[in-house]
Legacy VTK file of the C-alpha trace (Angstrom):
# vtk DataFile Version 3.0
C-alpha trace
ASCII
DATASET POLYDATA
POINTS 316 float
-12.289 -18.827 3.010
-10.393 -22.084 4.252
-7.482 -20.519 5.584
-6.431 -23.507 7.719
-6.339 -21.115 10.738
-8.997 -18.644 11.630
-7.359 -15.313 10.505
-7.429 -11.796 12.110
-10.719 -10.104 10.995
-9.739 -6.082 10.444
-12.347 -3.952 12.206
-14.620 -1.618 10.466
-12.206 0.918 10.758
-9.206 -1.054 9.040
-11.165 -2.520 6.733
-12.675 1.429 5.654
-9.319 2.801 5.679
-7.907 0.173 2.869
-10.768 -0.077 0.954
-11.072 1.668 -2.279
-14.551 3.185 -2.490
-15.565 7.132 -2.107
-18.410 8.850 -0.454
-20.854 11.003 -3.093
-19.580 14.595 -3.913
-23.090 16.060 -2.646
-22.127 14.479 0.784
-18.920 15.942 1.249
-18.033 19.844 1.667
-15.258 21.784 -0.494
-12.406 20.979 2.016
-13.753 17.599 2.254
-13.188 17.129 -1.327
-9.942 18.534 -1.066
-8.733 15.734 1.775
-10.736 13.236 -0.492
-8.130 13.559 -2.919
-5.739 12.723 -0.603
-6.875 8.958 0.019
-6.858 9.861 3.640
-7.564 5.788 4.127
-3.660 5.450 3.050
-2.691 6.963 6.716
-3.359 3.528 8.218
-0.940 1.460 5.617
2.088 3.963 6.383
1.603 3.982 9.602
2.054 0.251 9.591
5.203 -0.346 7.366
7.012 2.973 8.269
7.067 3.514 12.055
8.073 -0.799 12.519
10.551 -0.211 10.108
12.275 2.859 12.004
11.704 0.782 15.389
14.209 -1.971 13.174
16.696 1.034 12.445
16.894 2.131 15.602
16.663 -1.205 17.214
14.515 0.758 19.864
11.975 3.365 19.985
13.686 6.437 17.552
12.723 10.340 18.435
9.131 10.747 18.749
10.004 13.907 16.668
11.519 12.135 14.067
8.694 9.544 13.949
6.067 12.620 13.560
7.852 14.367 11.220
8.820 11.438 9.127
5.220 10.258 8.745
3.426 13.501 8.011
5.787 13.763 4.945
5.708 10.430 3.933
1.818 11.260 4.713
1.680 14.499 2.738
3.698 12.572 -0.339
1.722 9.970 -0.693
-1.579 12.030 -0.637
0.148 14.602 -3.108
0.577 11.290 -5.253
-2.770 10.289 -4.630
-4.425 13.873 -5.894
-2.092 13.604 -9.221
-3.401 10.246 -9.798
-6.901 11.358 -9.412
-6.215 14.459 -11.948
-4.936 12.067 -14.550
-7.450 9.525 -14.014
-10.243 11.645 -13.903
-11.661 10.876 -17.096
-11.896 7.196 -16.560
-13.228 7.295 -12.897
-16.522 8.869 -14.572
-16.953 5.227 -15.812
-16.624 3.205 -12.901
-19.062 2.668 -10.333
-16.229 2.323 -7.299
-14.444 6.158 -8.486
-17.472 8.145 -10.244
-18.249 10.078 -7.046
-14.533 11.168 -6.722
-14.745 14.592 -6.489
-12.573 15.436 -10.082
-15.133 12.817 -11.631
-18.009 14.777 -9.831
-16.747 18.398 -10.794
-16.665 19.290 -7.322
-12.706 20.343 -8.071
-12.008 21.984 -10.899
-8.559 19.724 -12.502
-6.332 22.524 -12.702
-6.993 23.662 -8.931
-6.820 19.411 -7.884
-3.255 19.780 -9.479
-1.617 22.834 -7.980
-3.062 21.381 -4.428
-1.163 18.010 -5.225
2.084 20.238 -6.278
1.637 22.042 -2.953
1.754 19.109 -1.145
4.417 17.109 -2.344
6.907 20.991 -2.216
5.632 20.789 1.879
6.222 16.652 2.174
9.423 17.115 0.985
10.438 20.459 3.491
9.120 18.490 5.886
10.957 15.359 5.270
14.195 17.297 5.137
13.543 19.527 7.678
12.620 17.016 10.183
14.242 13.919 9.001
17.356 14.017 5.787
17.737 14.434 2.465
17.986 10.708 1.539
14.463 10.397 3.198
12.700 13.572 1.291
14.513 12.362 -2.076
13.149 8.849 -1.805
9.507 9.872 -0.752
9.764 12.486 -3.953
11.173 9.402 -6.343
8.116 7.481 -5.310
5.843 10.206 -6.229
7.350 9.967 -9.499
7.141 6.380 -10.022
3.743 6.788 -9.555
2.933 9.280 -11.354
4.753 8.741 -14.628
5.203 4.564 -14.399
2.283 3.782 -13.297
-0.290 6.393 -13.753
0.565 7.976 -16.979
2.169 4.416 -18.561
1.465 1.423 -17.376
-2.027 1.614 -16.007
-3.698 1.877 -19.048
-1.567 0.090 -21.760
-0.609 -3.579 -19.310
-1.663 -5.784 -17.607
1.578 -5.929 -15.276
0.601 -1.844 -14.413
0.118 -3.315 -10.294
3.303 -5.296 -10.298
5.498 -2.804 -11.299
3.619 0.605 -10.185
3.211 -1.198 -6.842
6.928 -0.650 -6.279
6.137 3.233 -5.381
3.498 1.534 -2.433
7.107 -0.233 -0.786
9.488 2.914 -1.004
7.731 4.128 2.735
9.971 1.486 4.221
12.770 2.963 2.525
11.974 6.430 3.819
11.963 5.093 7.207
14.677 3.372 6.944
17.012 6.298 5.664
15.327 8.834 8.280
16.671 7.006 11.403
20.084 6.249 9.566
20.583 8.318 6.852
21.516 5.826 4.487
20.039 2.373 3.432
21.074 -1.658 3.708
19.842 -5.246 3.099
17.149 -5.286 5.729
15.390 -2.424 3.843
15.811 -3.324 0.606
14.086 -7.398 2.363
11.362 -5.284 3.704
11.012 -3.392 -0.228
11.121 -6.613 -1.565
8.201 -7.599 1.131
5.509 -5.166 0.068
6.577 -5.520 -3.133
5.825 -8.442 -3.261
2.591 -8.566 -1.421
1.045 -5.741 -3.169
-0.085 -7.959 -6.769
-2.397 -10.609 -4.800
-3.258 -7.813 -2.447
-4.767 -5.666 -4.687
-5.912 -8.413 -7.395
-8.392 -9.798 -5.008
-9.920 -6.615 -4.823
-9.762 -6.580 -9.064
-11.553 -9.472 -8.801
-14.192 -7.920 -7.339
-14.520 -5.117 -9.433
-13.320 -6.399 -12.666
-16.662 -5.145 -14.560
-15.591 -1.877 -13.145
-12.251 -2.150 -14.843
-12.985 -3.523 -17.989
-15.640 -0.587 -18.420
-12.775 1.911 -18.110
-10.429 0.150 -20.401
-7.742 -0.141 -17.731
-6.225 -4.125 -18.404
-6.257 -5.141 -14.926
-5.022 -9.146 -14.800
-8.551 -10.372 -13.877
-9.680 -7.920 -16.640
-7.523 -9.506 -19.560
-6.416 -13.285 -18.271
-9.058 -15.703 -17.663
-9.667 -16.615 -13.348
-7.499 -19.794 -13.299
-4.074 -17.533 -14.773
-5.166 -14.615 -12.272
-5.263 -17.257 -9.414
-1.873 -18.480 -10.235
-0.202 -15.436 -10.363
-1.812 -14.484 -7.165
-0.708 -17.915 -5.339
2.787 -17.756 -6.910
3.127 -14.051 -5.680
2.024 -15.147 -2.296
4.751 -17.951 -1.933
7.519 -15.841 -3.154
6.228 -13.227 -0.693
6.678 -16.032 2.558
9.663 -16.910 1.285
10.958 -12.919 1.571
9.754 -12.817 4.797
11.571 -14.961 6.500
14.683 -14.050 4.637
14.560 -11.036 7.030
14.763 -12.994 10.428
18.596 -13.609 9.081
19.448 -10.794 7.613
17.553 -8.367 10.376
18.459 -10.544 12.832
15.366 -11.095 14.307
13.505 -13.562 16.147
10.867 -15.975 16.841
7.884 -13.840 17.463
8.611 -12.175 13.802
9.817 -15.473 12.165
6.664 -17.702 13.920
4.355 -15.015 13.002
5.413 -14.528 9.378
5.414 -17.830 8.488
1.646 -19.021 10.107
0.404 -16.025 8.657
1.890 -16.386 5.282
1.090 -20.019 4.689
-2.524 -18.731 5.566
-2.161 -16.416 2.839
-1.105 -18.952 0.289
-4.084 -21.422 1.908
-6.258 -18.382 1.099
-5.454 -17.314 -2.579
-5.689 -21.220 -3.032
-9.357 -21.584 -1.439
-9.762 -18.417 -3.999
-8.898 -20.017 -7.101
-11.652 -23.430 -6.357
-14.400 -21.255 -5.639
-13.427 -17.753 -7.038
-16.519 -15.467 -5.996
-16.390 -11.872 -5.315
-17.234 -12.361 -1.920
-14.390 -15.117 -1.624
-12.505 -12.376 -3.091
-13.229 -9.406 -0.721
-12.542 -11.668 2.344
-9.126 -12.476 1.254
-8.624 -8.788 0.603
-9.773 -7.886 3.799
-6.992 -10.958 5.147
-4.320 -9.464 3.143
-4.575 -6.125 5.367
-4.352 -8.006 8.265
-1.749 -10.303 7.078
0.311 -7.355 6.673
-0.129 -5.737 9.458
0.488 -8.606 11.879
3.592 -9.103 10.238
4.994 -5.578 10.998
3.503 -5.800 14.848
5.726 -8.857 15.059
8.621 -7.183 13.266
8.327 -4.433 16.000
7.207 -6.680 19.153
10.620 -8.522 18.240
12.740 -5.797 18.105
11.108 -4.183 20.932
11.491 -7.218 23.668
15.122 -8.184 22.238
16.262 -4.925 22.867
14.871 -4.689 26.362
17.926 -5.025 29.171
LINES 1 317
316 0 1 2 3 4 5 6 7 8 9 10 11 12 13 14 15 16 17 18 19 20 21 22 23 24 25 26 27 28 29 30 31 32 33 34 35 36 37 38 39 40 41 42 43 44 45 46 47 48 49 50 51 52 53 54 55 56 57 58 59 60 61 62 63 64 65 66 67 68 69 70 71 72 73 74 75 76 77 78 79 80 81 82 83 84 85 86 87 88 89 90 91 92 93 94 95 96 97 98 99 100 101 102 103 104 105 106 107 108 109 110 111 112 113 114 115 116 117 118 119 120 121 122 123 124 125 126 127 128 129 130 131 132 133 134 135 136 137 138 139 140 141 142 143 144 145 146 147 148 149 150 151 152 153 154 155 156 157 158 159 160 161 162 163 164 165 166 167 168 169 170 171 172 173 174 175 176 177 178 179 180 181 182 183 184 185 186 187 188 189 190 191 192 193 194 195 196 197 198 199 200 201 202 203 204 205 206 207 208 209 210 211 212 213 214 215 216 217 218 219 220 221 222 223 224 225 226 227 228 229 230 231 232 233 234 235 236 237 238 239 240 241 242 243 244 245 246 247 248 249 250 251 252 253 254 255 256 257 258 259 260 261 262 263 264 265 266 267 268 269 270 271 272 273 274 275 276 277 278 279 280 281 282 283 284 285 286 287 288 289 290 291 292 293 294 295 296 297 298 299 300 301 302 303 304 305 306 307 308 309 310 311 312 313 314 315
């Protein structure tokens, strides 16, 4: 991938924790199925957009409390999410290769008991949230569960082929959350940072389509690569990945931060745009993967900036 620069390569462990795949049911006890409707490899992606964006609040380190208690809601949310999603879609994950060993596909849960377990953890997320954290915070982590659910999951998934753009906006409320547990309210730097994953989540997650587009196509679920030829999924992807620079840098004004953030997002987004580019003259699924795996770290650098910047400003 001619990326102009030679990008961050994730480690095994990053790249396992955002990947999308699932170990076979006969290789996984009962409580192991149980977490394994969780997504447990979603821990790694909240921890990266939700503790920078409290250090932001704060303009500091915030309570290590608060920071704990914050994420293992937002943590115990999402997975709640993640179980519902597998309960809905557990007829369709029989039929592709990357979700048939999931354990509702496998029968290794029975639905009903997958579904009271995902109640029970979104009633806890949210005790949690305002136990530890505010109400604004445990509302907004309960109104992404619900986007998820019933926009994305129960509508758009199956029926268009915009189902990533819009459901993706539930995968951005975390910095929200954040946000409104160090200052119980919300502004224009979260909203920027909203925008940001947003934003980054279509080209993000339609390389990995890319590579499993037979997958998709087999389950009936109209996935861009699925229903637009390569070249329109390539420009979609490169235009998403512009717009997505473009927000980044819109938050070294309005967060008023500096040049590590501002230097870093704008090298690492032009390597993104380089990237989905390189994609679109040679689009293979191993082309594909790679700037998958890139995205992650894309991402991720751009928060360790965020919170490097805030960090060394705000030292005396």
């Amino acid at each position: 991938m001619a990326l102009g620069v030679r990008p961050l390569v994730p480690s095994r462990l990053t790249t396992k924790l955002f990947s999308h795949g699932d170990k076979p049911a006969a290789q996984r006890s009962k409580v192991g199925s149980y977490i394994a409707l969780t997504k447990p490899r979603i821990v790694e992606l909240l921890l990266v957009i939700t503790i920078p964006t409290m250090v932001l609040a704060q303009r500091g380190w915030p309570s290590v409390w608060l920071m704990v208690w914050t994420f293992v809601g937002g943590w115990l949310a999402a997975a709640g999410a993640n179980a519902i999603n597998m309960y809905i879609d557990r007829d369709i994950d029989k039929l592709m290769e990357r979700t048939k060993n999931r354990p509702l596909a496998t029968g290794a849960i029975q639905p009903r008991n997958a579904l009271v377990f995902a109640i029970t953890l979104e009633i806890v997320a949210f005790v949690i949230l305002l136990a530890g954290a505010n109400l604004l915070a445990a509302c907004l982590a309960m109104s992404a569960t619900a986007f998820y659910v019933f926009v994305y999951s129960l509508w758009l998934k199956r029926s268009s082929k915009q189902n990533i753009v819009i459901g993706g906006a539930a995968g951005a409320v975390p910095v929200l959350v954040g946000w409104a547990a160090v200052t119980n309210s919300l502004g224009w730097a979260p909203v920027v940072l909203f925008v940001i994953i947003f934003l980054w989540t279509p080209p993000h997650f339609w390389a990995l389509a890319i590579r499993h587009t037979e997958d998709y196509r087999a389950a009936g679920v109209p996935m861009l690569p699925v229903v637009a030829s390569m070249k329109e999924t390539i420009r979609s992807m490169v235009a998403y990945s512009v717009v997505l620079t473009v927000s980044t840098l819109v938050l070294v004004p309005v967060a008023n931060l500096g040049l590590i953030y501002g230097i870093t997002a704008l090298v690492f987004g032009v390597a993104f745009v380089i990237g989905t580019i390189a994609l679109g003259s040679n689009p293979t699924e191993a082309r594909s993967m790679r700037l998958f795996s890139f995205s992650i770290t894309y991402v991720s650098a751009i928060f360790l900036a965020l919170t490097l910047d805030v960090l060394l400003i705000s030292l005396p």
